[in-house]
N, C-alpha and C positions, 0 to 999 in steps of 0.2 A: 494216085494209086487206086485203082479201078477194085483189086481183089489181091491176096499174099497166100504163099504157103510158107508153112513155118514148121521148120525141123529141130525134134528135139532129140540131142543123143541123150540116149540110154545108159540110165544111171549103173554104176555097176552091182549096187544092193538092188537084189527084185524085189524088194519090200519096200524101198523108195521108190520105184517105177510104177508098184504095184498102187500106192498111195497118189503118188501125179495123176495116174489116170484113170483112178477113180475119183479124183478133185475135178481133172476134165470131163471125164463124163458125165458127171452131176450139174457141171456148170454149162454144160454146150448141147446137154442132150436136147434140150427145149429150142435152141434155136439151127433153124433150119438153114440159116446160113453162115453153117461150121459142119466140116463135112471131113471124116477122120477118113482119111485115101491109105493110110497103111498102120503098123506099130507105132510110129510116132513122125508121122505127117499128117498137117491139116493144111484143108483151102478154107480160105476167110473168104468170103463177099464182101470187102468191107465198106463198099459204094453203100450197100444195102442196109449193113449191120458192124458198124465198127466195134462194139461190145464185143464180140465175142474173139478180136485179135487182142483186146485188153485183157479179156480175161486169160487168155491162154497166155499171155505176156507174165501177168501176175503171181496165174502159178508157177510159171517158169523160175521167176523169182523169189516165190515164197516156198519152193521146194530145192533152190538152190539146183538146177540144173541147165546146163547149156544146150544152146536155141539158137539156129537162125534165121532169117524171115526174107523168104523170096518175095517181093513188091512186083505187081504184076500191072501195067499201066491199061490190060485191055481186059474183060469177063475172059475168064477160060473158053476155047472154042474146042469141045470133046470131039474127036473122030467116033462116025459116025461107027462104034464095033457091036454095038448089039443089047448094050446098056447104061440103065441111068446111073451116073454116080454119084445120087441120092442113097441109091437103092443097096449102097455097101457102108452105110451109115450105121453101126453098131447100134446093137437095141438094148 
């Protein structure tokens, strides 16, 4: 497994969702390859950086919320539309 994206449904208290993802952004803001693509999708690099699908696993679990994890066996290949998908990396 080359790189994952992993989907977590949304809890239905915003105040648990509110908490997952302030747990995940605290935990993954530092690493550059975990890259939040929507409300609750991430692409892992995990060639790169397996840490940060552990972590995002961990909270999954220790907020008790349902996740699951597309295993990608090649690097994402982005179409070329006009931007990096660094660059929608929540600050």
């Amino acid at each position: 497994m080359r790189s994952a994206v992993i989907v977590v449904k949304i809890p239905e208290q915003r105040r648990d969702w509110r908490r997952f993802t302030g747990d995940v952004t605290a935990r993954t803001e530092i690493d550059e390859n975990v890259v939040r693509l929507g409300r609750n999708v991430w692409l892992v690099d995990v060639h790169r950086s397996p840490a940060g699908l552990g972590w995002l696993i961990s909270l999954c679990e220790q907020h008790n919320v349902s996740y699951g994890i597309l295993p990608l066996a090649d690097q994402p290949q982005w179409l070329p539309v006009g931007f990096d998908p660094k660059s929608i990396r929540e600050k």
